[in-house]
C-alpha positions, 0 to 999 in steps of 0.5 A, a space after each residue: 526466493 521471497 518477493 516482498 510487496 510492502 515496503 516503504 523508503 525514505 529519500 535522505 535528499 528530501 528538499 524544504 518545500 517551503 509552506 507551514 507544515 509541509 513533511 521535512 526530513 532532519 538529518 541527525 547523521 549518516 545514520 539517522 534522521 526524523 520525519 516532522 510533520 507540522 514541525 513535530 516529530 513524526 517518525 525517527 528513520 535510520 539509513 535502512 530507508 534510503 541507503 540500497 546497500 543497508 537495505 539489501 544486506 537486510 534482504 539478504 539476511 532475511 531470504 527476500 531476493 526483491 522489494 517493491 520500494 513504495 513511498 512512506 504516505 506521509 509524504 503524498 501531499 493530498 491535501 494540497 492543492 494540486 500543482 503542489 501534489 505534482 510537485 512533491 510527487 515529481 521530486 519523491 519519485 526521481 529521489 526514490 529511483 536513487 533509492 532504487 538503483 538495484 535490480 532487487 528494488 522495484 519502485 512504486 511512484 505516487 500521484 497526486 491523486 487529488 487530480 485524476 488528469 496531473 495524477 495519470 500524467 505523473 504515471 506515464 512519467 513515472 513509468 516511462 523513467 522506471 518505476 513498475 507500479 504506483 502506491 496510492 493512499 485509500 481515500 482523499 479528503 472524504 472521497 474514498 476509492 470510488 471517487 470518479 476522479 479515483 475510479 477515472 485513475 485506476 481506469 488509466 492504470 488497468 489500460 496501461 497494465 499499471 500495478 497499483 498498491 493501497 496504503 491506509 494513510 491521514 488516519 483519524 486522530 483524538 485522544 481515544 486513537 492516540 493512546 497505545 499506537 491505536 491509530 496504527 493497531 485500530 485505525 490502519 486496519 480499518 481504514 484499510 477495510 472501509 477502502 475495499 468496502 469502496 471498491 466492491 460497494 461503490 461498484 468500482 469491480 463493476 466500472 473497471 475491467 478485471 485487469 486491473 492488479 490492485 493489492 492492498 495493504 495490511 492483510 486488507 484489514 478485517 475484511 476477510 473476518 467480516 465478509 459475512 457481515 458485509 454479505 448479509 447485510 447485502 441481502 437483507 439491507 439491499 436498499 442501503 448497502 446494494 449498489 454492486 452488482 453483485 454481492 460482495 463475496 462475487 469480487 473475492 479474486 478481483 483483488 489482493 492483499 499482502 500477509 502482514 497480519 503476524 499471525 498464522 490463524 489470521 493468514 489461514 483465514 485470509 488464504 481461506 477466504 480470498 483464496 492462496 493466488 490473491 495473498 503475497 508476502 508484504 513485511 512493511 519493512 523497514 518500520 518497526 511494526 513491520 514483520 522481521 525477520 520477512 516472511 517468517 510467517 509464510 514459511 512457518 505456516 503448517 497449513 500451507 502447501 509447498 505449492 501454495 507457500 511458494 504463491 505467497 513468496 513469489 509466483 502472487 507477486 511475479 503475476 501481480 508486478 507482471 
């Protein structure tokens, strides 16, 4: 039994929103499809997105018993104003329940996180018709994750015993990003690191209650290589960096990441670090840089314990969706 916390869908009904360069969907057949966005081309998709069957039939023959379903971030509409987040929200989340119309598939909304109050209204609605947790993007605009309207969010998602997934999206463009998929090989991993550095720096750990179940994407980037940096820097620039608490390594077990990393050494380390209750099976399935087949890294880590191995597969993912 394997549980996968990280994979994307992408609704076949997806509707015109009606402004430039709003994200569309162009059906080319059953089959196939392409996300545009600004009217160019995205990201090709094939009906794994949005067909339950081709997606279960995958799962099977991977060994995954569930997926968490999340949105694919390009869609979560933060740079718009807020009554057209809540309405891509509203229209995604009703759509992906139609994705998600097996037992084995546990969806995850979105929120226009833009606005704290419509963001933690769409999460009751949300909640209340199905869907079992919430994936969020790590910033909004230049307001990272310890943002009041932010911190305000996770608040109402620790009270309602909300699971909440971080997914790096809107990442830095140019021509040093753009070449050989960096915004994806650089820019993903970082942008996942800056988010935790929010949470433990900006004294998220502090504000909110060690309720809250929040895992990140990614393997959390190069967080778990750099925590010693990061504690030093701590110490001896206290001034600058010190507006925790409590020194960084203090939050190690407040937070999980998944085990997309696709590569043993870098899962020793993560395990090692943020200890083997806090790391879960995430594939980023069904996109192409995502692990296939899922969770072939875990069952063929020689380090890990039948115990442990079992942690990552499952019991992690049953505690982190309650």
């Amino acid at each position: 039994m394997a549980i996968d916390v990280h994979t994307h869908c992408v609704p076949r009904g997806w509707p015109e929103l009606g402004w430039p360069g709003a994200p569309r969907l162009r059906v080319e057949s059953e089959r196939e499809a392409t996300i545009l966005v600004n009217d160019r081309e995205f990201r090709k998709i094939q009906d794994d997105c949005w067909d339950p069957r081709v997606r279960l039939a995958r799962m099977d023959r991977d060994g995954v018993d569930r997926q968490v379903v999340s949105p694919t971030p390009v869609f979560f509409g933060y740079d718009r104003p807020p009554e057209d987040g809540m309405r891509i929200a509203k229209i995604f989340n009703d759509l992906a329940l139609e994705v998600c119309d097996d037992a084995r598939l546990i969806p995850f909304c979105q929120v226009p996180l833009q606005d704290p109050a419509l963001a933690c209204e769409e999460l009751d609605r949300c909640v209340a018709n199905g869907h079992r947790g919430v994936e969020i993007g790590n910033h909004v605009g230049d307001r990272d994750l310890d943002d009041p309207g932010v911190v305000e969010f996770l608040q109402h998602c620790a009270d309602g015993g909300v699971p909440v997934f971080v997914h790096p999206w809107d990442l830095p463009t140019g021509p040093r990003v753009e070449r050989w998929m960096a915004q994806w090989l650089v820019g993903m991993p970082a942008e996942t690191h800056l988010s935790i550095l929010a949470m433990i720096l900006g004294g998220v750990f502090d504000r909110v209650p060690g309720t809250l179940r929040i895992c990140f994407a990614h393997g959390g980037g190069s967080f778990a290589f750099w925590l010693g940096r990061l504690e030093n820097a701590w110490h001896r620039r206290h001034d600058l960096v010190g507006v925790s608490e409590r020194p960084p390594s203090h939050y190690l077990g407040r937070f999980s990441v998944d085990s997309a990393v696709f590569d043993e050494r870098a899962l020793r380390l993560l395990v090692d670090t943020l200890g083997e209750d806090h790391v879960m099976l995430g594939t980023d399935f069904p996109y192409p840089l995502g692990e296939a087949p899922a969770g072939d890294l875990i069952r063929r880590a020689g380090f890990l314990s039948g115990t442990a191995r079992a942690k990552l597969l499952t019991a992690n993912a049953e505690a982190f969706l309650g």
